[in-house]
C-alpha positions as CSV (number, residue, x, y, z in Angstrom):
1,X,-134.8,-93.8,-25.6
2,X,-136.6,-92.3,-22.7
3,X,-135.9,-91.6,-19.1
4,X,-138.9,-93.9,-18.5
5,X,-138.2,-96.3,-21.4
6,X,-134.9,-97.1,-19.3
7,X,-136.6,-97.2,-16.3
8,X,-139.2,-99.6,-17.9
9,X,-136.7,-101.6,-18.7
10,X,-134.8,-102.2,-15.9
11,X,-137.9,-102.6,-13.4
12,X,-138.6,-105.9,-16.5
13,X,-135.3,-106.9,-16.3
14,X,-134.7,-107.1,-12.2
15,X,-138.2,-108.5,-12.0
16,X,-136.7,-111.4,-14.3
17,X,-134.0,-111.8,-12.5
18,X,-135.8,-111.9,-9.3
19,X,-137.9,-115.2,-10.4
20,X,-134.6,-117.0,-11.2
21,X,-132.3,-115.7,-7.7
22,X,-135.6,-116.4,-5.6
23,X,-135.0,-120.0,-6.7
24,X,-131.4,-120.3,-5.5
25,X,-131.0,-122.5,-2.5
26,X,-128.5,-121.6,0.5
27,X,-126.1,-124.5,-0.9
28,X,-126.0,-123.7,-4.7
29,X,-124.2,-120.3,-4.2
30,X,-120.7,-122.3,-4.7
31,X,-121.9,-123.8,-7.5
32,X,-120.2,-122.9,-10.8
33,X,-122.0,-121.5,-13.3
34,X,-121.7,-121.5,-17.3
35,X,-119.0,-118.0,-16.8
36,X,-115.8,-120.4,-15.6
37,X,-114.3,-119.6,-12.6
38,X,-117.3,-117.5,-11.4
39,X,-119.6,-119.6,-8.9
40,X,-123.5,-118.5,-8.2
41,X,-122.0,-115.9,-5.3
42,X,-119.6,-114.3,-8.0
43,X,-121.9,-114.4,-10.8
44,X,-125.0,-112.6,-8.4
45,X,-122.4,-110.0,-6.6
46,X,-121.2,-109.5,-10.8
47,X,-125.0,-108.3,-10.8
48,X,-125.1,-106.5,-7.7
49,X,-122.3,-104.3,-9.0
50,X,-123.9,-103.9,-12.2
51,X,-126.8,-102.2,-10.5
52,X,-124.8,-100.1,-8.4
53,X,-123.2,-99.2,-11.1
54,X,-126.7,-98.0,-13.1
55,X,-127.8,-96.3,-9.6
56,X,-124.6,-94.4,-9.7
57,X,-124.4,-93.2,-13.6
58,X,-128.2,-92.6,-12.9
59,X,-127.6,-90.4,-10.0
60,X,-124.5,-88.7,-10.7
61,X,-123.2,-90.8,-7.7
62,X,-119.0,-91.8,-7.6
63,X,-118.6,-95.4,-9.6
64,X,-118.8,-98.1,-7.1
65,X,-116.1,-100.1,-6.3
66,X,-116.7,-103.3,-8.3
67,X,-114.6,-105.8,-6.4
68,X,-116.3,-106.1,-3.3
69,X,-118.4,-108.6,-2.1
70,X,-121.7,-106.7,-2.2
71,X,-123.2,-110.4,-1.1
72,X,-121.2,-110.8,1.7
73,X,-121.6,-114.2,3.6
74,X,-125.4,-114.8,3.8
75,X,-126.4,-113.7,0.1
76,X,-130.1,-114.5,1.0
């Protein structure tokens, strides 16, 4: 697989997930979600990591550190 195959792939992918977050109202992110004990907040800061975690392998960046809060208190 490609450079740009990968690429292709995440642009489809956080366009996806874009349509679904963009939905979220202020009040759901305590919500739980289907992933017990992770609420909305935990489950979109999971995501959050994930892609600094992709931006980092991608740029030869340091790992970043995956249990902050990358949401902080106003995820919108």
């Amino acid at each position: 697989m490609s450079t740009t195959d990968v690429m292709q792939w995440f642009d489809r992918a956080t366009f996806a997930v874009e349509q679904v977050v963009g939905q979220i109202k202020p009040d759901q992110f305590d919500a739980p979600t289907p992933c017990p004990p992770w609420s909305v907040h935990d489950l979109l800061n999971h995501l959050v990591s994930g892609v600094e975690m992709f931006t980092a392998i991608v740029t030869g960046a340091p790992p970043p550190d995956r249990s902050l809060d990358y949401l902080g208190a106003d995820p919108l």
